[in-house]
PDB file with SEQRES, HELIX, SHEET and CRYST1 records, atoms N, CA, C and O in Angstrom:
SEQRES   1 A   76  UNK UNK UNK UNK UNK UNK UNK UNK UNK UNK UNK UNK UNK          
SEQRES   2 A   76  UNK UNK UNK UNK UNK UNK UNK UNK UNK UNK UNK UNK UNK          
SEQRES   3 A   76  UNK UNK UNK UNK UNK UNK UNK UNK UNK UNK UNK UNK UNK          
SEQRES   4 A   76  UNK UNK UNK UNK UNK UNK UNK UNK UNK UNK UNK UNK UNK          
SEQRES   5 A   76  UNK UNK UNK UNK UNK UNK UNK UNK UNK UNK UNK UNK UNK          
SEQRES   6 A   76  UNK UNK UNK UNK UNK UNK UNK UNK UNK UNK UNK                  
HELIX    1 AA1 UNK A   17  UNK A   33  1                                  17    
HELIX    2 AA2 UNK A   53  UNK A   62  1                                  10    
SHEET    1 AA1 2 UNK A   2  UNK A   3  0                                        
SHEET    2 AA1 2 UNK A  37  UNK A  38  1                                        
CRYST1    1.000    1.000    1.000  90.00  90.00  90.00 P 1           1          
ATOM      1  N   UNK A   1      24.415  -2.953 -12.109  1.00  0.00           N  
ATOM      2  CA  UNK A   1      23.629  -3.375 -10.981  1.00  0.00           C  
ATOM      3  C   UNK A   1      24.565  -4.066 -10.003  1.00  0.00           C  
ATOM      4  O   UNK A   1      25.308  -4.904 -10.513  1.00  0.00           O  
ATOM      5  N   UNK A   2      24.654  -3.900  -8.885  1.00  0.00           N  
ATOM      6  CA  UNK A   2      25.097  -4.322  -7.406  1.00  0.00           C  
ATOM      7  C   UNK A   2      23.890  -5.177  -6.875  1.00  0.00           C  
ATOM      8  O   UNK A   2      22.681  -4.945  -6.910  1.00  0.00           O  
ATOM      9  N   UNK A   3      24.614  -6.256  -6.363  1.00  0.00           N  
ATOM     10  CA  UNK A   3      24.283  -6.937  -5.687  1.00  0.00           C  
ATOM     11  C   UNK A   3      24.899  -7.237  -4.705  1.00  0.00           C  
ATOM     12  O   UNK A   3      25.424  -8.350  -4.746  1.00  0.00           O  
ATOM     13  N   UNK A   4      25.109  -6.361  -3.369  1.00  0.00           N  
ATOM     14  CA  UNK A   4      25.882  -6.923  -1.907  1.00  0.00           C  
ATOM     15  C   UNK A   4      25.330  -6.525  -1.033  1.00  0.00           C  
ATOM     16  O   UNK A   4      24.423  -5.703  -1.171  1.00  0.00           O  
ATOM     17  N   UNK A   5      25.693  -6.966   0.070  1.00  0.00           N  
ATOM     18  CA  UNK A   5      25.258  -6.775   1.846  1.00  0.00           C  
ATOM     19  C   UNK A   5      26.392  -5.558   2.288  1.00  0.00           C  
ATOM     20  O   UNK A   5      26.245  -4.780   3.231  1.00  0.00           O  
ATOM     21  N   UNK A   6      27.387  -5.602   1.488  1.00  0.00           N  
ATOM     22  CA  UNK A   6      28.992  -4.424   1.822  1.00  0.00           C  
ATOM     23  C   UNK A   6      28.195  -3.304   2.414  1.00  0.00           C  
ATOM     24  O   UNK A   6      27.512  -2.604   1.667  1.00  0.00           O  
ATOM     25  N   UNK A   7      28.234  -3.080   3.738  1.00  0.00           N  
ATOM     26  CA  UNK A   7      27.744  -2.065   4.801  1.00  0.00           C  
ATOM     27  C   UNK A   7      28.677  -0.841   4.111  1.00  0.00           C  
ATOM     28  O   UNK A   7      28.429   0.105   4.860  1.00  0.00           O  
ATOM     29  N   UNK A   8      29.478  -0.420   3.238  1.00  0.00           N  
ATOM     30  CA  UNK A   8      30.137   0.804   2.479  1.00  0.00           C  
ATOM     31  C   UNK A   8      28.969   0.988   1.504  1.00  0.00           C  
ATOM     32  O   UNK A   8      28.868   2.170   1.174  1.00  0.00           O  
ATOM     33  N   UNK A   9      28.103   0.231   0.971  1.00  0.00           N  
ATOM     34  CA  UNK A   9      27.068   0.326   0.163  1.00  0.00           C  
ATOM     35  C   UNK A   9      25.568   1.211   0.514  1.00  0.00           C  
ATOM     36  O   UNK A   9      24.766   1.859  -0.159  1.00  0.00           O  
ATOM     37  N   UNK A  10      25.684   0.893   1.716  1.00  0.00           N  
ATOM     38  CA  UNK A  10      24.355   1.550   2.969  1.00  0.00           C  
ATOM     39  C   UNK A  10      24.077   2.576   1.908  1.00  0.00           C  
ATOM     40  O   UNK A  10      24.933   3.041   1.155  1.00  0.00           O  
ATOM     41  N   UNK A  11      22.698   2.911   1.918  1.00  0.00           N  
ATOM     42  CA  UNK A  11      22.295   4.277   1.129  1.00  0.00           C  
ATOM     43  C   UNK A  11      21.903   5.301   2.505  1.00  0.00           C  
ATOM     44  O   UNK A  11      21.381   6.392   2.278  1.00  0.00           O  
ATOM     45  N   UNK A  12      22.199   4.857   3.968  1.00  0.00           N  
ATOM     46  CA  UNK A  12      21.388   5.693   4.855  1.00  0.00           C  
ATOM     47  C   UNK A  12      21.926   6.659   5.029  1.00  0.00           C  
ATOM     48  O   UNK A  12      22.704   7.101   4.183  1.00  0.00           O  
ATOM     49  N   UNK A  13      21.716   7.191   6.003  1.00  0.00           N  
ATOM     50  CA  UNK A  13      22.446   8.851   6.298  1.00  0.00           C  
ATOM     51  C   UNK A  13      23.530   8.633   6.981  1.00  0.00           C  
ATOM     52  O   UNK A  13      23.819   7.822   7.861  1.00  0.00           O  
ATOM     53  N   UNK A  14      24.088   9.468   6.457  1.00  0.00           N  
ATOM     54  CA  UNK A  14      26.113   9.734   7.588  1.00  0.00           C  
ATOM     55  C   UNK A  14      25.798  10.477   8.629  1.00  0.00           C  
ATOM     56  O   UNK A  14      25.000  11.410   8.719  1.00  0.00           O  
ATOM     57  N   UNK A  15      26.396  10.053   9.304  1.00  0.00           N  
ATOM     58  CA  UNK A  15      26.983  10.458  11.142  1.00  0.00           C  
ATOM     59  C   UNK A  15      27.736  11.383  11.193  1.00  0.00           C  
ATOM     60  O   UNK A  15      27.794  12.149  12.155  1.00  0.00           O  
ATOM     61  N   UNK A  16      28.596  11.483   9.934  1.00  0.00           N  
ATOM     62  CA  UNK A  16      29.982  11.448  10.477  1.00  0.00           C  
ATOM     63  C   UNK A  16      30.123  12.637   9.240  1.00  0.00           C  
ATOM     64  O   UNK A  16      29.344  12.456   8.304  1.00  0.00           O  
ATOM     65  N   UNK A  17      30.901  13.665   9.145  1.00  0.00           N  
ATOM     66  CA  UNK A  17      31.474  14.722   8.576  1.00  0.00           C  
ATOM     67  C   UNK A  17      32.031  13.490   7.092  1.00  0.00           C  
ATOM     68  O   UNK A  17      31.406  13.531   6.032  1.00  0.00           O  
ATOM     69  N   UNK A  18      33.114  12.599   7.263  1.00  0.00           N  
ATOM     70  CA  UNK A  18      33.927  11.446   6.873  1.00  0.00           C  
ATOM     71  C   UNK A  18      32.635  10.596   5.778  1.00  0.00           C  
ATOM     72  O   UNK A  18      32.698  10.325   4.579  1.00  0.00           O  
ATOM     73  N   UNK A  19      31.452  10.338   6.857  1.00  0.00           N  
ATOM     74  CA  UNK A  19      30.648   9.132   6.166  1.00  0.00           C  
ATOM     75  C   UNK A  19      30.078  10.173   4.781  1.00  0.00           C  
ATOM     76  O   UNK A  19      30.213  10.023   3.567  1.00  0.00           O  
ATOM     77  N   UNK A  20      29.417  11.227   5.575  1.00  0.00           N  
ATOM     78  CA  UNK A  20      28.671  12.204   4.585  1.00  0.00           C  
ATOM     79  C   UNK A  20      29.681  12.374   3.298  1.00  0.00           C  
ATOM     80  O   UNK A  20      29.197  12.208   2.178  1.00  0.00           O  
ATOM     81  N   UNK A  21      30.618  12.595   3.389  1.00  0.00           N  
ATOM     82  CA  UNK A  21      31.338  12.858   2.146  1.00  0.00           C  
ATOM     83  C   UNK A  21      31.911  11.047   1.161  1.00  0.00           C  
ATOM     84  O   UNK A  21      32.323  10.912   0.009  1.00  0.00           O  
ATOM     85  N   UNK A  22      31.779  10.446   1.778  1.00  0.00           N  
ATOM     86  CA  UNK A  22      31.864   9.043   1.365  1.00  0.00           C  
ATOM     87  C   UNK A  22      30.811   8.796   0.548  1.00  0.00           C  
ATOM     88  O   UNK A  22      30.993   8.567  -0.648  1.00  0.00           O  
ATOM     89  N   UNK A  23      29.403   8.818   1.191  1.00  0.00           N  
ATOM     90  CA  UNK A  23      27.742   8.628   0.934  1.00  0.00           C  
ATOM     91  C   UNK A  23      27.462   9.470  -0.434  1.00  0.00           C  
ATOM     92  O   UNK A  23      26.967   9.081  -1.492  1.00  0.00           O  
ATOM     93  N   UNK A  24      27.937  10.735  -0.061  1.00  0.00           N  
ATOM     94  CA  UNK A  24      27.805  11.516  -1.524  1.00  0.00           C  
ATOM     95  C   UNK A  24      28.726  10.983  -2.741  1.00  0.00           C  
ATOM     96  O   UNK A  24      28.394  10.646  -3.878  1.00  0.00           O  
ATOM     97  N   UNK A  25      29.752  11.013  -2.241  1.00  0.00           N  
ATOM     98  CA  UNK A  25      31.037  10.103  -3.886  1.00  0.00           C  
ATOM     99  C   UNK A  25      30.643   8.961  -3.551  1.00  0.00           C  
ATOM    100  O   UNK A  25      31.501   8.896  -2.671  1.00  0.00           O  
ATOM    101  N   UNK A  26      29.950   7.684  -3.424  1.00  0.00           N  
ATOM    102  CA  UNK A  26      29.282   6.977  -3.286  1.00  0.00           C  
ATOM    103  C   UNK A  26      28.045   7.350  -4.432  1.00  0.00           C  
ATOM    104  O   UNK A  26      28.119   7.116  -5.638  1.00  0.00           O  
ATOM    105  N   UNK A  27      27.022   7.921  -3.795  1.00  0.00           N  
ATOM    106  CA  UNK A  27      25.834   8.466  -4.477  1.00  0.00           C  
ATOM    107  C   UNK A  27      25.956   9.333  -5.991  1.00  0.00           C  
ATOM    108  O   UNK A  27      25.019   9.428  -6.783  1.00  0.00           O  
ATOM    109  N   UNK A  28      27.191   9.876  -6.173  1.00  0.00           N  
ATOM    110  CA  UNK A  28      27.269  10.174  -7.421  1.00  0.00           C  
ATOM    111  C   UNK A  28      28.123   9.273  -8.472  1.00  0.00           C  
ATOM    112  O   UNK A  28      28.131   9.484  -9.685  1.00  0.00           O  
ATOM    113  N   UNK A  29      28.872   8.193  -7.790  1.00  0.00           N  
ATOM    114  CA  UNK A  29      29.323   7.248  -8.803  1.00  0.00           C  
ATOM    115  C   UNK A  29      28.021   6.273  -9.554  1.00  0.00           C  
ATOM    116  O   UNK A  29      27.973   5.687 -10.635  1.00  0.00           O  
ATOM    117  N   UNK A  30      26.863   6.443  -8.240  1.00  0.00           N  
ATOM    118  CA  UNK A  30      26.099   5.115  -8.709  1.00  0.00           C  
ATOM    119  C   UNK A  30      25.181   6.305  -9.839  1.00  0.00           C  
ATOM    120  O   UNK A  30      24.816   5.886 -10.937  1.00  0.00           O  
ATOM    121  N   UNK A  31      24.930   7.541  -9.484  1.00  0.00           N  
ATOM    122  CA  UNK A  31      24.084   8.486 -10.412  1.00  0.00           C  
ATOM    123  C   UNK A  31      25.026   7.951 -12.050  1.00  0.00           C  
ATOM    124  O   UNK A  31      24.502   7.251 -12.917  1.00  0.00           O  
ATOM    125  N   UNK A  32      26.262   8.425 -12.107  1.00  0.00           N  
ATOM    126  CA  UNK A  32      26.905   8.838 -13.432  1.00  0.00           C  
ATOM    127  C   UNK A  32      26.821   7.451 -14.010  1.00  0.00           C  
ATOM    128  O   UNK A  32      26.408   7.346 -15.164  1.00  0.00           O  
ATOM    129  N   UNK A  33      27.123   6.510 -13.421  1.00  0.00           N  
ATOM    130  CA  UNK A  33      27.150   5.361 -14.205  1.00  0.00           C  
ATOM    131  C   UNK A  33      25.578   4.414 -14.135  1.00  0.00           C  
ATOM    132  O   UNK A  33      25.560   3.276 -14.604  1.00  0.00           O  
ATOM    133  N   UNK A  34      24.665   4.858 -13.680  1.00  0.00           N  
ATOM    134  CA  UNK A  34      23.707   4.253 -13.722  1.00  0.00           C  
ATOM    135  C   UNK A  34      23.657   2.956 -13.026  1.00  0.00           C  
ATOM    136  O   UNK A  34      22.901   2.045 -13.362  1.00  0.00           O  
ATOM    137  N   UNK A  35      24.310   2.916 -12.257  1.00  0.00           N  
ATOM    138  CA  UNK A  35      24.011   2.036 -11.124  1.00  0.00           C  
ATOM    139  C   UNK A  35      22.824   1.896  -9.818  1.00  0.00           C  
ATOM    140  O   UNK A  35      22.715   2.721  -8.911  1.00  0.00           O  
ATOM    141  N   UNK A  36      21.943   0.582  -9.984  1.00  0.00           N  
ATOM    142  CA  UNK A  36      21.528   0.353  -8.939  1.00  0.00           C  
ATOM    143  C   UNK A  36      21.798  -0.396  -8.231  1.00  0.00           C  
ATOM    144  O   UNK A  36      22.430  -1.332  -8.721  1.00  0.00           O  
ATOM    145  N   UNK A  37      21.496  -0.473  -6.623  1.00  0.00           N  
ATOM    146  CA  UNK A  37      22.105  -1.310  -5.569  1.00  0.00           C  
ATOM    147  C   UNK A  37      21.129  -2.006  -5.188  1.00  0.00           C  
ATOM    148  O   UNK A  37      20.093  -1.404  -4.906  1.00  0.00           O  
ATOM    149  N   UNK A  38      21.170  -3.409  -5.073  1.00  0.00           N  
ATOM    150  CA  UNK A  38      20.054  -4.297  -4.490  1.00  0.00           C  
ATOM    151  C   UNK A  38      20.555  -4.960  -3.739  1.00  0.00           C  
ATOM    152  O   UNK A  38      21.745  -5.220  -3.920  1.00  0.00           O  
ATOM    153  N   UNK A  39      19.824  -5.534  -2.532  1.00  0.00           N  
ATOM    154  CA  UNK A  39      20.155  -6.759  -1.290  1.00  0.00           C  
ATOM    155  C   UNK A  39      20.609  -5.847   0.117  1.00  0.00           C  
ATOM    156  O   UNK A  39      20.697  -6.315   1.252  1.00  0.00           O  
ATOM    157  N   UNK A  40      20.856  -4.500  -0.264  1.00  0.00           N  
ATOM    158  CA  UNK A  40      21.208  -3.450   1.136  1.00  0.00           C  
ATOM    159  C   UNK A  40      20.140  -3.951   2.473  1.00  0.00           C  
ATOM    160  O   UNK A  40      18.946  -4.071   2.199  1.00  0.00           O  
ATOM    161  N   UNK A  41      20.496  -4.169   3.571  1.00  0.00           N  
ATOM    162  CA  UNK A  41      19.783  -3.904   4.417  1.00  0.00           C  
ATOM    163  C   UNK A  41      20.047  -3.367   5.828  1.00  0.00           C  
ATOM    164  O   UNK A  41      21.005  -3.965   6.318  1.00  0.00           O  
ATOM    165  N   UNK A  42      19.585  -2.547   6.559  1.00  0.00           N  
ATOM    166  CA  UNK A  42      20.336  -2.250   7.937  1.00  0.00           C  
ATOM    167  C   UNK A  42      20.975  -3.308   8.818  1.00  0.00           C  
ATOM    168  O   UNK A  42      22.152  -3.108   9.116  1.00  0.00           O  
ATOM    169  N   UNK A  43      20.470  -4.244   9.215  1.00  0.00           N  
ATOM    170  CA  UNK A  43      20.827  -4.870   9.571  1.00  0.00           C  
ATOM    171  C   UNK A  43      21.240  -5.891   9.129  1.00  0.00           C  
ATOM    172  O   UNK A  43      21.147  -6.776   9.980  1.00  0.00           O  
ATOM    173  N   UNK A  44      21.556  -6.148   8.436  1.00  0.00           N  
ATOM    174  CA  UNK A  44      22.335  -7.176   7.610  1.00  0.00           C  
ATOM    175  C   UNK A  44      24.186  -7.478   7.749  1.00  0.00           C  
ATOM    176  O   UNK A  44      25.063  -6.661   7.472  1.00  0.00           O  
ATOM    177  N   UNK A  45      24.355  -8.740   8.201  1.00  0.00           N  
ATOM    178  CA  UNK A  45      25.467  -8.894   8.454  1.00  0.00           C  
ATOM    179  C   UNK A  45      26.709  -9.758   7.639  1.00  0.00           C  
ATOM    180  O   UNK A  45      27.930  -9.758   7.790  1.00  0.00           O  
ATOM    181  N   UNK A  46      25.929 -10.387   6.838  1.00  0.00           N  
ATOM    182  CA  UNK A  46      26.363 -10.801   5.249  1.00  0.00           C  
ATOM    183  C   UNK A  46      27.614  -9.675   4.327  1.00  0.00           C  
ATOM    184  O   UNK A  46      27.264  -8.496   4.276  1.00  0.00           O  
ATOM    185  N   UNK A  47      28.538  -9.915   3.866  1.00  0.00           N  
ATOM    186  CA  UNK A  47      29.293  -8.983   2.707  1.00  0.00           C  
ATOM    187  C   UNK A  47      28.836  -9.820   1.560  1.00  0.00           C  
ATOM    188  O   UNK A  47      27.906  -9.240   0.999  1.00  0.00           O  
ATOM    189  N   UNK A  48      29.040 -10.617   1.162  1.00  0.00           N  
ATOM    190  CA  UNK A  48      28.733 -11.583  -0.195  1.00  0.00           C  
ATOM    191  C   UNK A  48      27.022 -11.666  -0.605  1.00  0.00           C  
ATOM    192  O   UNK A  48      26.155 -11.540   0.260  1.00  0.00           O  
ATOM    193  N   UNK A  49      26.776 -11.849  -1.749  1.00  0.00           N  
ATOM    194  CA  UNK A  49      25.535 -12.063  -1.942  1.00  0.00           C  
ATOM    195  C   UNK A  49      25.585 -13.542  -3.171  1.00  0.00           C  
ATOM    196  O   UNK A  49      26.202 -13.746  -4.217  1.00  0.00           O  
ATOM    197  N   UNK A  50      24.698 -14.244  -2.446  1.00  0.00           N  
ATOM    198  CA  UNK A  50      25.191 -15.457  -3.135  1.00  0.00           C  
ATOM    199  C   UNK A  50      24.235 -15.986  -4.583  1.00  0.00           C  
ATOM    200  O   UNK A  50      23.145 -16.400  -4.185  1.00  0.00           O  
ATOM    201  N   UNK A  51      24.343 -16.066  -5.930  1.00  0.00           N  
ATOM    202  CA  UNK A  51      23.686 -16.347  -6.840  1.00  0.00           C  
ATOM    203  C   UNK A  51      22.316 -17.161  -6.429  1.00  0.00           C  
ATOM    204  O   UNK A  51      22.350 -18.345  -6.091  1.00  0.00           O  
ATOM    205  N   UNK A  52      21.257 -16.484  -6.490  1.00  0.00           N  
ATOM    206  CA  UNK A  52      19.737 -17.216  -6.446  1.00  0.00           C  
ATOM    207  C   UNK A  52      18.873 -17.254  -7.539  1.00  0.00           C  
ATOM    208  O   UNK A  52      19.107 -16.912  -8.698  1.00  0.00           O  
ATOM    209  N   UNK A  53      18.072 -17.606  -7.159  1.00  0.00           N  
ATOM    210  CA  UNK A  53      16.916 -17.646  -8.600  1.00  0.00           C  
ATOM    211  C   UNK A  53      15.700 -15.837  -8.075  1.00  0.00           C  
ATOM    212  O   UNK A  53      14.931 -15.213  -8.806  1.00  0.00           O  
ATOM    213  N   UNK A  54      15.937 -15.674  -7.118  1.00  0.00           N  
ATOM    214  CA  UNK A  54      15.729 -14.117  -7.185  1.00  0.00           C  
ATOM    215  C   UNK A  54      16.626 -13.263  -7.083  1.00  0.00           C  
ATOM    216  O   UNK A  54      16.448 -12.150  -6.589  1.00  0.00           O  
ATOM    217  N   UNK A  55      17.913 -13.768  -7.628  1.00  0.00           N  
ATOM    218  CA  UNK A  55      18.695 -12.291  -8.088  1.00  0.00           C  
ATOM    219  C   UNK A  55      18.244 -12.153  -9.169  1.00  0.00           C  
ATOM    220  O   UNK A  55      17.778 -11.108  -9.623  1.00  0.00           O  
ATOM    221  N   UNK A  56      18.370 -13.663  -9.955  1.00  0.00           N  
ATOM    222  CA  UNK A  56      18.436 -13.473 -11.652  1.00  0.00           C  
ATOM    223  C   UNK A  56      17.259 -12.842 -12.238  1.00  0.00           C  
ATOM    224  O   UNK A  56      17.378 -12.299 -13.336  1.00  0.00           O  
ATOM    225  N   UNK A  57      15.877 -12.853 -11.493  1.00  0.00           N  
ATOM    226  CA  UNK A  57      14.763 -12.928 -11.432  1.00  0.00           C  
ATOM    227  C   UNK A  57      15.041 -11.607 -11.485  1.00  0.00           C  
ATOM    228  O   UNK A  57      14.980 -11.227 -12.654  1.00  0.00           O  
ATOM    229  N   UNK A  58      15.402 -10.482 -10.509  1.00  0.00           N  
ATOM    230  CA  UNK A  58      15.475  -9.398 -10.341  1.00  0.00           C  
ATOM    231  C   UNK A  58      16.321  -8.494 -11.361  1.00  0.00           C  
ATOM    232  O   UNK A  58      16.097  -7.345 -11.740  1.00  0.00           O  
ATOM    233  N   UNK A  59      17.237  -9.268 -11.648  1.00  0.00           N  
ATOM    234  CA  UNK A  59      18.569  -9.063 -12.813  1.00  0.00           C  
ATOM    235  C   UNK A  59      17.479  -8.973 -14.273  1.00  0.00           C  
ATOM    236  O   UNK A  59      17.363  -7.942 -14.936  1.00  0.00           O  
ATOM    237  N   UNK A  60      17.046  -9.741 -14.452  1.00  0.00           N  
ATOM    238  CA  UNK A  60      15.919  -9.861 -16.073  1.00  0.00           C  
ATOM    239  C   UNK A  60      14.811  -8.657 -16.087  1.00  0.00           C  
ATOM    240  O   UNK A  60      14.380  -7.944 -16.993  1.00  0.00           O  
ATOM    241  N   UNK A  61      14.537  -8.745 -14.677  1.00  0.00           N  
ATOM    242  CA  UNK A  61      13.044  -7.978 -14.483  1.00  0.00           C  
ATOM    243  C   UNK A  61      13.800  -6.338 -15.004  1.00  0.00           C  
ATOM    244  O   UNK A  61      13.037  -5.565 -15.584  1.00  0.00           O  
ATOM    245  N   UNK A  62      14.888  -6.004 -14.831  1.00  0.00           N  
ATOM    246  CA  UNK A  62      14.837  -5.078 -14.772  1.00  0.00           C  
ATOM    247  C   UNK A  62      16.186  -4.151 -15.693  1.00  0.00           C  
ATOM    248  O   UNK A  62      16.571  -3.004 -15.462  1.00  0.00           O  
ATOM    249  N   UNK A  63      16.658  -5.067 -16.709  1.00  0.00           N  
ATOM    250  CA  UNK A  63      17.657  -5.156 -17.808  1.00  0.00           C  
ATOM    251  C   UNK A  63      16.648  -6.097 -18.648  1.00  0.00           C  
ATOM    252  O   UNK A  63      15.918  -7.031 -18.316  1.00  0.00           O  
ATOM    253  N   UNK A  64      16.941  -5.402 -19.978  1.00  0.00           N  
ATOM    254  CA  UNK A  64      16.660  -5.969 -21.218  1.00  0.00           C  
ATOM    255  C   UNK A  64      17.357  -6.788 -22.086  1.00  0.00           C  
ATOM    256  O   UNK A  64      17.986  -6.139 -22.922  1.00  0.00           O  
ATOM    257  N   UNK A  65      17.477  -8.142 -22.191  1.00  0.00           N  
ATOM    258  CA  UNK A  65      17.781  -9.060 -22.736  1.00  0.00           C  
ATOM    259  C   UNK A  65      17.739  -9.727 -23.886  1.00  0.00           C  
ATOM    260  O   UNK A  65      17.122 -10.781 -23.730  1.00  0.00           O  
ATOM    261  N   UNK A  66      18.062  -9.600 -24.798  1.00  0.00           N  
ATOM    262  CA  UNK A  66      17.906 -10.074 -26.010  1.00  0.00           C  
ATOM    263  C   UNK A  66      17.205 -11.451 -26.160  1.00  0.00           C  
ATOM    264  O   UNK A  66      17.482 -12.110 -25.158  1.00  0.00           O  
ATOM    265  N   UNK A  67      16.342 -12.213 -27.076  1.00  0.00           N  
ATOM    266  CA  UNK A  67      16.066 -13.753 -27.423  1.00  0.00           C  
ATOM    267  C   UNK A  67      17.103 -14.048 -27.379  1.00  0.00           C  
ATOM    268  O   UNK A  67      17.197 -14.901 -26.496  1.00  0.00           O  
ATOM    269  N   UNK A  68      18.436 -13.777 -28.013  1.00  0.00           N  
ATOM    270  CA  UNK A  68      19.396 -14.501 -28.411  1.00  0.00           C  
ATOM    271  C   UNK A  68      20.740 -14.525 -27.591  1.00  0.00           C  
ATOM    272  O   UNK A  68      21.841 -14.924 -27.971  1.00  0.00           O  
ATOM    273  N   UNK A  69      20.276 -13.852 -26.029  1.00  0.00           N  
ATOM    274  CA  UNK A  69      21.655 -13.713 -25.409  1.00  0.00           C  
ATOM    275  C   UNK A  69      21.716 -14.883 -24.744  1.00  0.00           C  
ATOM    276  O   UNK A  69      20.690 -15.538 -24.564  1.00  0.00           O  
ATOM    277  N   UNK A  70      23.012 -15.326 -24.262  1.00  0.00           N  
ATOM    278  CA  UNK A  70      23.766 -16.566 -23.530  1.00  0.00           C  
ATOM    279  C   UNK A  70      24.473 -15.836 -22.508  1.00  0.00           C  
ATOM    280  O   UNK A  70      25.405 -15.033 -22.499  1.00  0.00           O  
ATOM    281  N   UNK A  71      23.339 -16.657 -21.206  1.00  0.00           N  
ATOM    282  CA  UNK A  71      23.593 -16.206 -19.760  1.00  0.00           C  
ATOM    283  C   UNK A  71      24.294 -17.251 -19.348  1.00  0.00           C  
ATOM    284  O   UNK A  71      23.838 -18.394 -19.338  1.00  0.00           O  
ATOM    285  N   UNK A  72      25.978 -16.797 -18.812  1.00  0.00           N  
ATOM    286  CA  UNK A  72      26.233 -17.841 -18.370  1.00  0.00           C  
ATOM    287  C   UNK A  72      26.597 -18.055 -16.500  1.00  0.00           C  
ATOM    288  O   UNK A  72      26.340 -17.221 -15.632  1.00  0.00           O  
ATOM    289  N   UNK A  73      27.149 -19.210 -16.327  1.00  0.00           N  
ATOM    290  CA  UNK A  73      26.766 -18.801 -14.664  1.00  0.00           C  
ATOM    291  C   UNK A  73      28.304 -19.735 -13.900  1.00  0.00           C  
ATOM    292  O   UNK A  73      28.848 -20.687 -14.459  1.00  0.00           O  
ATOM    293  N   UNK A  74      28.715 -19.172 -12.612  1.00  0.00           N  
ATOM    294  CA  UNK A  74      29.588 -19.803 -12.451  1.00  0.00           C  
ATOM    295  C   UNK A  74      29.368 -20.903 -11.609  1.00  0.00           C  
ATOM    296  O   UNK A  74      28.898 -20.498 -10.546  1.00  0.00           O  
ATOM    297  N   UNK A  75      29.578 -22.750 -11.638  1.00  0.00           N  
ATOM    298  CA  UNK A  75      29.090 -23.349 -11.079  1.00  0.00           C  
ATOM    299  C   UNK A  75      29.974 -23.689  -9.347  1.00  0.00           C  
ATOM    300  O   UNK A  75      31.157 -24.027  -9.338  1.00  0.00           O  
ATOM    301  N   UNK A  76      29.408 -23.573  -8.424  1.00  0.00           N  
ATOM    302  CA  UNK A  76      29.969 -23.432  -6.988  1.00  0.00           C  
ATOM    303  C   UNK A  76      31.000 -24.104  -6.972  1.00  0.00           C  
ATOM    304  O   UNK A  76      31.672 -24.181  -5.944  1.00  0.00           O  
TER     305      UNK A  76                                                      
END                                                                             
């Protein structure tokens, strides 16, 4: 799972002969490895995405976690 604003991340459509072939090896790295991308937005001018209580929120909701795993976190 991804979590960034990185405008190379965009899932939208290419312009460009260049973008289109980027977007696709892009789109098939995130297929093969099972990657999803969260926090994308068009207009968004952010690269970093900064640890919240709705990433983690989003991170749990949607990965399976053991009772017994130890989440740890880096403090700012």
């Amino acid at each position: 799972m991804i979590f960034t604003y990185n405008s190379s991340f965009k899932l939208s459509v290419a312009t460009t002969p260049e973008k289109k072939q980027k977007l696709d090896t892009l789109l098939e790295y995130l297929e093969h490895y099972g990657i999803v991308c969260v926090g994308i937005d068009s207009n968004e001018t952010r690269t970093y995405v900064k640890e919240s209580p709705d990433i983690l929120h989003t991170f749990f909701q949607r990965n399976k976690i053991g009772k017994k795993t130890v989440v740890m976190s880096h403090p700012k």
